[in-house]
C-alpha positions in Angstrom: -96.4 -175.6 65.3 -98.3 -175.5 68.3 -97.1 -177.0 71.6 -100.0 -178.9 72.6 -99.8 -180.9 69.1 -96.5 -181.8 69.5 -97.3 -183.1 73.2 -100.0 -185.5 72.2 -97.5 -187.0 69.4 -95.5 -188.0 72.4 -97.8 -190.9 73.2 -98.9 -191.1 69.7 -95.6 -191.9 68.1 -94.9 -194.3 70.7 -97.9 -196.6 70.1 -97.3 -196.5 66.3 -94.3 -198.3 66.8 -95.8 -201.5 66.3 -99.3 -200.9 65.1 -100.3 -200.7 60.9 -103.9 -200.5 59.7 -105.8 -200.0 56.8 -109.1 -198.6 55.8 -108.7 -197.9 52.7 -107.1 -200.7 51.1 -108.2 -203.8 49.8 -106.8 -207.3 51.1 -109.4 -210.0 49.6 -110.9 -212.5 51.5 -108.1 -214.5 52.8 -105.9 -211.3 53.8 -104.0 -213.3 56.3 -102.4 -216.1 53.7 -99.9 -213.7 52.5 -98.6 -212.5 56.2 -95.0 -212.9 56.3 -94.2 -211.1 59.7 -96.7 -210.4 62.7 -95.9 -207.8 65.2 -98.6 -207.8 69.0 -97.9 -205.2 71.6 -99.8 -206.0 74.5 -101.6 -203.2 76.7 -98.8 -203.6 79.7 -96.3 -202.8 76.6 -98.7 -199.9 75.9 -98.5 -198.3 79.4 -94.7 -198.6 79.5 -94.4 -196.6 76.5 -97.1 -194.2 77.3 -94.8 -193.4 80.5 -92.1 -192.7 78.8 -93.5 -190.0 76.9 -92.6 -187.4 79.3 -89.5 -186.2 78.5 -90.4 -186.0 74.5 -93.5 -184.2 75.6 -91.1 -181.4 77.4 -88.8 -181.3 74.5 -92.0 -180.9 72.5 -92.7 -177.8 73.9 -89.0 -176.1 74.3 -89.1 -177.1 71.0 -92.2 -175.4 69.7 -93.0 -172.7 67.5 -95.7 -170.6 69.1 -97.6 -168.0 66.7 -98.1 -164.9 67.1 -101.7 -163.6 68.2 -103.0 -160.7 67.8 -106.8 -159.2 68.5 -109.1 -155.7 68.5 -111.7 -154.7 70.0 -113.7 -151.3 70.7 -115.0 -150.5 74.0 -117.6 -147.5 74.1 -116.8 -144.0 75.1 -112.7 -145.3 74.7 -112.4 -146.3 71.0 -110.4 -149.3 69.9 -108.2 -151.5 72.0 -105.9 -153.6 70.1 -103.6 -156.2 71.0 -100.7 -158.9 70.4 -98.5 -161.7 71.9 -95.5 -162.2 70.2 -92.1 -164.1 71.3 -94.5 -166.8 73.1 -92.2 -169.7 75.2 -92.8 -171.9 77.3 -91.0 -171.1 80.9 -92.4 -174.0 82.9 -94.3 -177.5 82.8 -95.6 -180.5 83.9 -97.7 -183.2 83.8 -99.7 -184.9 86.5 -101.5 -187.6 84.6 -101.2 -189.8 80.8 -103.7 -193.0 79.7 -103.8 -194.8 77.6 -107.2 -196.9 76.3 -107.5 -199.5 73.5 -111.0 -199.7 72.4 -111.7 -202.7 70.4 -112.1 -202.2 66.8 -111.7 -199.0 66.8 -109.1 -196.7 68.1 -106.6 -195.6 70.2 -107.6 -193.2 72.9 -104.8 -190.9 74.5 -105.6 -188.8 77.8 -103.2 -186.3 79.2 -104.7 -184.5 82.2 -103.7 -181.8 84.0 -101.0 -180.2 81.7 -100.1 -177.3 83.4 -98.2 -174.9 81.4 -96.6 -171.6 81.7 -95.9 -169.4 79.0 -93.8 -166.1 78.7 -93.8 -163.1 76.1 -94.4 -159.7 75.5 -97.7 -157.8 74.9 -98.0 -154.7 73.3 -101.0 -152.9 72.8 -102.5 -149.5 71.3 -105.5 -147.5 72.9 -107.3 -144.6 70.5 -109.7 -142.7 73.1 -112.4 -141.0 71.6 -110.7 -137.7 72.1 -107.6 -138.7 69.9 -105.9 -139.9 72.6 -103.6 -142.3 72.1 -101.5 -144.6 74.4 -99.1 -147.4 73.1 -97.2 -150.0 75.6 -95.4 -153.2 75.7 -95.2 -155.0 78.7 -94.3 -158.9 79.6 -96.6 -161.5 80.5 -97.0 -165.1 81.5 -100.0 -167.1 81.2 -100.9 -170.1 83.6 -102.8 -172.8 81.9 -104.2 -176.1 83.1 -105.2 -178.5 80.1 -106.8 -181.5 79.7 -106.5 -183.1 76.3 -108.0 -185.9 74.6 -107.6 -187.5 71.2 -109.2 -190.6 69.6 -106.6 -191.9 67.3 -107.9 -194.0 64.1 -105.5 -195.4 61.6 -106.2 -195.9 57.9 -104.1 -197.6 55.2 -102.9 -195.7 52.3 -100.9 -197.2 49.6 -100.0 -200.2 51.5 -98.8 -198.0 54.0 -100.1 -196.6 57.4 -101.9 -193.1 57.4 -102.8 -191.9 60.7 -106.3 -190.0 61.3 -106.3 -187.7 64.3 -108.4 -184.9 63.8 -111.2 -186.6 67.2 -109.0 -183.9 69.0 -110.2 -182.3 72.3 -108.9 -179.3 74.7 -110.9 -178.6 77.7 -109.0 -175.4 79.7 -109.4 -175.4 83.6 -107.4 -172.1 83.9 -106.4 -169.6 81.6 -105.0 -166.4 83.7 -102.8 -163.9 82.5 -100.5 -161.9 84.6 -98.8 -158.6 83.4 -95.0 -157.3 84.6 -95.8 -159.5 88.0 -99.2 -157.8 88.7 -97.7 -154.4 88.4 -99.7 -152.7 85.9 -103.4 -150.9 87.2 -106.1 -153.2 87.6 -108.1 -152.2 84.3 -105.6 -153.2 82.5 -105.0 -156.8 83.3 -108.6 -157.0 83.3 -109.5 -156.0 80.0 -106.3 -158.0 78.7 -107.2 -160.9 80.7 -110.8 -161.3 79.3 -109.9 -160.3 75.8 -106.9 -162.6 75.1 -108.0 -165.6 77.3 -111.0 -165.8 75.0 -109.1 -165.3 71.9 -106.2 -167.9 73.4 -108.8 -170.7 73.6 -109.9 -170.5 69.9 -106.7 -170.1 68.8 -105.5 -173.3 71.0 -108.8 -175.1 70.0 -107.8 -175.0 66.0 -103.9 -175.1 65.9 -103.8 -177.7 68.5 -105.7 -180.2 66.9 -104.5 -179.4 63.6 -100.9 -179.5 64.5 -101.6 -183.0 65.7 -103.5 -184.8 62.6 -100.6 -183.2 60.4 -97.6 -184.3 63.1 -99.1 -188.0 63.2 -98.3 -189.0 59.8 -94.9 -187.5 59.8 -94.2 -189.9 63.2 -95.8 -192.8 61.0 -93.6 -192.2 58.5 -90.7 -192.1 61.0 -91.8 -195.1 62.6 -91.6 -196.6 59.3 -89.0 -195.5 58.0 -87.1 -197.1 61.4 -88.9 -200.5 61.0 -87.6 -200.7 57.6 -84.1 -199.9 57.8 -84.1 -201.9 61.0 -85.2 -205.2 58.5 -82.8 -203.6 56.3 -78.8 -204.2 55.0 -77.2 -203.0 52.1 -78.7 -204.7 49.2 -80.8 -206.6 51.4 -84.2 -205.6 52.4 -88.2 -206.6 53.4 -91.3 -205.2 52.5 -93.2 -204.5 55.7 -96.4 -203.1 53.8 -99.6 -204.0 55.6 -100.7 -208.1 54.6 -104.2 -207.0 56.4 -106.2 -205.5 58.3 -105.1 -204.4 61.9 -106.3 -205.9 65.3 -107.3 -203.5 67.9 -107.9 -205.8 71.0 -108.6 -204.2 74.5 -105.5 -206.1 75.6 -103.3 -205.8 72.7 -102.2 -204.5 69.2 -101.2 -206.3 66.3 -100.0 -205.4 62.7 -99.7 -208.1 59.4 -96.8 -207.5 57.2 -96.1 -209.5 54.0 -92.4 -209.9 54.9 -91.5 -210.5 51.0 -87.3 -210.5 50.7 -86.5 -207.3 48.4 -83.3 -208.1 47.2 -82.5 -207.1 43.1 -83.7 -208.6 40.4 -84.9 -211.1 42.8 -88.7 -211.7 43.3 -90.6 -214.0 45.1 -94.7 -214.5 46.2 -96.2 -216.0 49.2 -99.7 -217.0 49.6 -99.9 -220.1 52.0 -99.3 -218.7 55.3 -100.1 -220.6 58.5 -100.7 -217.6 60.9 -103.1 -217.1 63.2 -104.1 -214.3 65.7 -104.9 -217.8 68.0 -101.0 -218.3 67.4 -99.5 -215.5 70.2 -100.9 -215.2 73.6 -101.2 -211.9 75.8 -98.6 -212.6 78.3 -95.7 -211.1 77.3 -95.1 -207.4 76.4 -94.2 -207.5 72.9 -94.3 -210.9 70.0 -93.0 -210.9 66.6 -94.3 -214.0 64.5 -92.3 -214.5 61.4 -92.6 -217.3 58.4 -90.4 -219.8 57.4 -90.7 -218.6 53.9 -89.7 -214.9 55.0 -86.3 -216.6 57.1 -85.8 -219.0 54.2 -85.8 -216.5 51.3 -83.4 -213.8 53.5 -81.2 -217.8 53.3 -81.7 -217.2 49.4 -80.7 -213.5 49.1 -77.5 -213.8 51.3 -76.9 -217.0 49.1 -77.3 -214.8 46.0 -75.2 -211.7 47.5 -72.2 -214.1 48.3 -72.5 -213.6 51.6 -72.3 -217.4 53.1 -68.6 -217.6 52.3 -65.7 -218.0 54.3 -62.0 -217.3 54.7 -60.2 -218.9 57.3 -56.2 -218.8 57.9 -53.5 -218.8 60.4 -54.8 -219.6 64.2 -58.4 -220.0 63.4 -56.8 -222.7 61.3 -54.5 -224.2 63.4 -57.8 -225.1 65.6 -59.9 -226.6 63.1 -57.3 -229.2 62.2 -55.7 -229.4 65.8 -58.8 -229.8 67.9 -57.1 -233.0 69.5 -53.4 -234.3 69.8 -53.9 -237.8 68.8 -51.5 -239.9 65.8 -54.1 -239.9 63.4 -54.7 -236.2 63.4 -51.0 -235.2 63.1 -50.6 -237.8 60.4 -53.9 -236.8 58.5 -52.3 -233.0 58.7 -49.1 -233.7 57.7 -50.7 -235.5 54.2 -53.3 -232.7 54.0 -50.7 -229.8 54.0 -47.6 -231.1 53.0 -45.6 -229.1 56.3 -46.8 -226.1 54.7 -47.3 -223.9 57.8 -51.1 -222.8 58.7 -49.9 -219.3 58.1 -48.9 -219.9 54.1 -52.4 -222.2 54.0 -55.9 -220.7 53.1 -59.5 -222.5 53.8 -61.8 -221.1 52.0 -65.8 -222.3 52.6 -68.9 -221.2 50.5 -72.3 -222.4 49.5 -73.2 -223.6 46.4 -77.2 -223.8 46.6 -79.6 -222.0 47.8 -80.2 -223.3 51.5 -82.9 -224.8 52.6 -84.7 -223.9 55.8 -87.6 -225.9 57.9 -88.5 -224.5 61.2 -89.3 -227.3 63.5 -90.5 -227.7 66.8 -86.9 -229.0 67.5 -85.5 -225.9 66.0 -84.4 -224.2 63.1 -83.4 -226.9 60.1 -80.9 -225.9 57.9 -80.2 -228.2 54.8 -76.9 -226.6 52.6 -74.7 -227.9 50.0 -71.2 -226.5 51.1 -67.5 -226.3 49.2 -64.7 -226.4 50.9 -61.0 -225.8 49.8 -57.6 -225.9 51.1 -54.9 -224.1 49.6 -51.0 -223.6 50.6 -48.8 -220.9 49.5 -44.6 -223.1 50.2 -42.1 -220.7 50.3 -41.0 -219.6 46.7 -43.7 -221.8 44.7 -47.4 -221.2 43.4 -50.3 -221.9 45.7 -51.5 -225.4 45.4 -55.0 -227.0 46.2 -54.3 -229.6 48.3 -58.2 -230.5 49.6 -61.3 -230.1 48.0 -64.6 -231.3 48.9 -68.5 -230.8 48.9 -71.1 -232.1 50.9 -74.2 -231.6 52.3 -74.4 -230.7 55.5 -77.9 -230.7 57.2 -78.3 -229.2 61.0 -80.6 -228.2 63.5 -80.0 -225.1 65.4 -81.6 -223.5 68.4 -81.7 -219.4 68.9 -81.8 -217.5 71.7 -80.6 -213.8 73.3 -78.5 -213.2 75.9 -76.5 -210.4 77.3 -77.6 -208.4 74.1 -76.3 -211.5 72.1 -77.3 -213.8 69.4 -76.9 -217.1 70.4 -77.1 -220.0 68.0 -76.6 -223.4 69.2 -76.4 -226.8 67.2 -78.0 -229.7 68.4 -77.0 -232.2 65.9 -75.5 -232.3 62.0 -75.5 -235.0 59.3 -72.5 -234.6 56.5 -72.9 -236.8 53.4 -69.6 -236.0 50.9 -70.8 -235.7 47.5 -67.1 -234.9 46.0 -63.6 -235.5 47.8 -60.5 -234.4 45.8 -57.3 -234.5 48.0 -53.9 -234.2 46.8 -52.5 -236.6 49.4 -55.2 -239.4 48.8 -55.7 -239.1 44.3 -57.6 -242.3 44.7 -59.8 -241.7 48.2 -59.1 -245.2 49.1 -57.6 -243.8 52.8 -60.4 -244.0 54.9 -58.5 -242.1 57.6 -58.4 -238.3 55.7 -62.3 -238.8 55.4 -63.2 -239.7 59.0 -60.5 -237.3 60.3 -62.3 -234.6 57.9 -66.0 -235.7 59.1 -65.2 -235.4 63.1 -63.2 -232.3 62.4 -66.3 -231.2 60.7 -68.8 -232.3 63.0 -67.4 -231.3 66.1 -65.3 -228.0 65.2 -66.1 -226.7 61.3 -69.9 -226.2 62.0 -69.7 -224.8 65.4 -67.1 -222.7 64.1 -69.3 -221.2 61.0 -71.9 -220.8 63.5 -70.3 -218.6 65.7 -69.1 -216.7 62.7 -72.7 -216.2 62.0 -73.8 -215.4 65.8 -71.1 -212.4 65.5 -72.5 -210.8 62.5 -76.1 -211.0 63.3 -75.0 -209.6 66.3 -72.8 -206.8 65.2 -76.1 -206.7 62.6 -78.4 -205.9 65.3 -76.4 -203.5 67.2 -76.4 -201.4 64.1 -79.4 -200.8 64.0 -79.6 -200.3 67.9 -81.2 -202.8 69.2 -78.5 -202.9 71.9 -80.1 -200.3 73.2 -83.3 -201.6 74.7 -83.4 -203.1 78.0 -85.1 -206.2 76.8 -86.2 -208.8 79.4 -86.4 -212.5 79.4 -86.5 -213.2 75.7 -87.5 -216.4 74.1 -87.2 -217.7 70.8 -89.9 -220.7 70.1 -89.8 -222.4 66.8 -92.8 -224.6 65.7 -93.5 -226.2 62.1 -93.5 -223.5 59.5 -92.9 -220.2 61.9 -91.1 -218.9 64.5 -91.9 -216.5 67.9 -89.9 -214.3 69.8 -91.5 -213.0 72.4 -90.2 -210.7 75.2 -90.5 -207.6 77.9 -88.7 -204.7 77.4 -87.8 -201.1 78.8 -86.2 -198.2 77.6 -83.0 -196.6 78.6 -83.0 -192.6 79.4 -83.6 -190.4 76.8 -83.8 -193.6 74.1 -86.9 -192.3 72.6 -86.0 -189.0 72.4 -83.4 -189.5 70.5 -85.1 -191.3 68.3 -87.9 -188.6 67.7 -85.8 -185.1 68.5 -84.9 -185.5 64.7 -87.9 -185.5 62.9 -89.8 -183.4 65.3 
């Protein structure tokens, strides 16, 4: 309700981005085997984001709902003198100086000096002199304030989830001065007014500040988590990012533990052999996220189970899977394959049958999959006919990176081993020049084909959730055996984190 709440939530909201903890909750004595996903932000990441508060601080305050004040007091020989402030705005601010602090094990402290502040309204007051004399008037005001504020941010776990504990709140006022109609009104009167509602201001300031911030901090923890998970989330598809353990609170970074479990149905799944390690990320770059190979390999397994690793291919994209070089053998191995159907009354159709299998390597990512593929061809005036029919395993190791706000997945190499080969132009699979024509075209244009497939809607995935957004700087994907890092620096467009906050503020 109070401006100054709102304010401190600025920086507050931004730091709880990436940071979970817990107090409260209970995570045995090995809390780190069931971490699925890690997230570190590293103090430089923390100053960035602190300095970008300043435009949701100013919104903050346009934003705010001042209450009104009112106070009484009697003065000898002149009775009672009673006062109030209503339609309170701010007309003016700005803010010299924000820190941030990280002390080690056990909170977050948040320093915003020199706020100085100007706010507008109207004052109406009553005078009853002793000799029934009374006097009522309402005149404008402004009040010039310079601020200091200071709060000592401790997070606790509730329910698996984070609870934010910000009540280690302090407001120390280096000017309080009120001004009436522009200095207009007799000299008594502003200083009577003065003295009575700057004392009155500073209590009121003192409670509703504070309190408006411990009651603000959770609802930007739930915001913040609400974004995380529908970031990790797609349709049926989901990831529990409840706390794993216990939070780190470095001088130099923080870092949250998430059990990364796949939510997905009826479909259930535990995890208790993790290989992280704090030792595992360093303090160089701005932000890290360290994820599992069982959390990558069972969102493999959901999208298996939600028949999402099929594909339908026709017309051109057809024409250059089979025409990817003009040689005799490729022409003659079409011509059998499709009859002189045309590619645009043929259908290819690829889909998994298994569960894949994933094994992140220092090589790169390892995908084992047992794939079907079938041809079929629609001649003019008959029924469709399968003409091609296979399934084989096809094992290959890819390498990730991000570019130009891109997804890019790039195989190294790819084994294919045919476990079944049905083709209406070779009944008996004795012509060994179908297979091998298959196995290049396979090799060299198939899986670089699916993969690209795949780079455009992790992409378009991404961008969804708008990641595109973010400035982010020299990003490197780093695979090892049984996780994977991404590390990078970021910064934020204009107004990026407003937008994100405006709506829940």
């Amino acid at each position: 309700m109070l401006w100054a709440g709102r304010m401190r939530l600025g920086n507050f909201g931004i730091l709880l981005m990436l940071v979970h903890a817990s107090a409260a909750c209970e995570f045995g004595p090995f809390p780190y085997r069931v971490t699925g996903i890690v997230c570190r932000m590293t103090k430089p990441a923390a100053l960035l984001l602190n300095q970008e508060t300043a435009q949701i601080i100013q919104a903050a305050f346009r934003s705010a709902k001042f209450p009104n004040i009112t106070g009484e007091r009697s003065m000898r020989l002149l009775g009672k003198v009673a006062y109030g402030l209503t339609n309170i705005q701010v007309n003016d601010l700005s803010i010299e100086q924000s820190e941030v602090e990280l002390k080690e094990n056990d909170a977050i402290h948040i320093a915003i000096k020199n706020v100085t502040a100007f706010f507008k309204g109207t004052l109406t007051y009553g005078y009853a002199g002793a000799w029934f004399l009374q006097l009522f008037h309402s005149v404008d005001f402004e009040i010039e304030s310079s601020i200091d504020l200071q709060i000592n941010i401790k997070l606790m776990c509730q329910k698996d989830q984070v609870a934010a504990d910000a009540s280690d709140c302090y407001l120390t006022f280096h000017k309080l001065t009120l001004h009436l109609q522009g200095d207009k009104e007799p000299g008594w009167v502003k200083q009577l007014f003065t003295d009575f509602i700057s004392f009155t201001l500073k209590l009121v300031l003192k409670s509703e500040v504070c309190n408006e911030i411990d009651f603000l901090a959770q609802v930007l923890a739930d915001f913040v988590l609400d974004l995380a998970a529908n970031f990790v989330r797609d349709e049926d598809i989901g990831v529990d990012i409840s706390l794993a353990s216990v939070p780190l609170i470095k001088a130099n970074y923080l870092e949250s533990h998430h059990k990364g479990l796949v939510l997905y149905k009826n479909y259930s799944e535990v995890f208790s052999d993790s290989v992280f390690s704090p030792s595992l990320l360093t303090e160089s770059r701005m932000l890290y996220f360290w994820l599992s190979q069982h959390t990558l390999s069972s969102l493999a397994s959901a999208a298996f189970l939600d028949k999402r690793l099929e594909l339908t291919i026709r017309g051109e994209k057809l024409q250059a899977l089979f025409e990817m070089e003009d040689t005799e053998m490729q022409r003659k191995a079409v011509q059998m394959i499709f009859q002189g159907t045309s590619y645009n009354d043929s259908v290819a159709k690829v889909w998994s049958l298994a569960h894949p299998q994933i094994s992140l390597q220092s090589e790169g990512t390892v995908v084992q999959s047992l794939v079907a593929v079938e041809i079929s061809i629609f001649p003019p005036g008959e029924e469709s006919l399968m003409v091609l029919y296979m399934e084989k395993e096809v094992t290959v190791t890819v390498q990730a990176a991000y570019m130009e706000k891109k997804l890019v997945l790039h195989p190294l190499d790819s084994r294919i081993d045919f476990k079944v080969f049905k083709c209406t132009a070779d009944p008996s699979g004795n012509d060994p020049s179908i297979r091998n024509f298959l196995q290049t075209m396979i090799s060299v244009v198939g899986i670089p084909e699916v993969i690209s497939r795949i780079e455009q809607a992790l992409t378009s995935l991404m961008n969804s959730k708008r990641l595109h957004l973010f400035e982010i700087k020299n990003p490197e994907i780093i695979t090892r055996k049984g996780y994977i890092i991404v590390q990078l620096d970021f910064s934020f467009p204009d107004h990026l984190l407003l937008d994100f906050l405006e709506k829940r503020l």
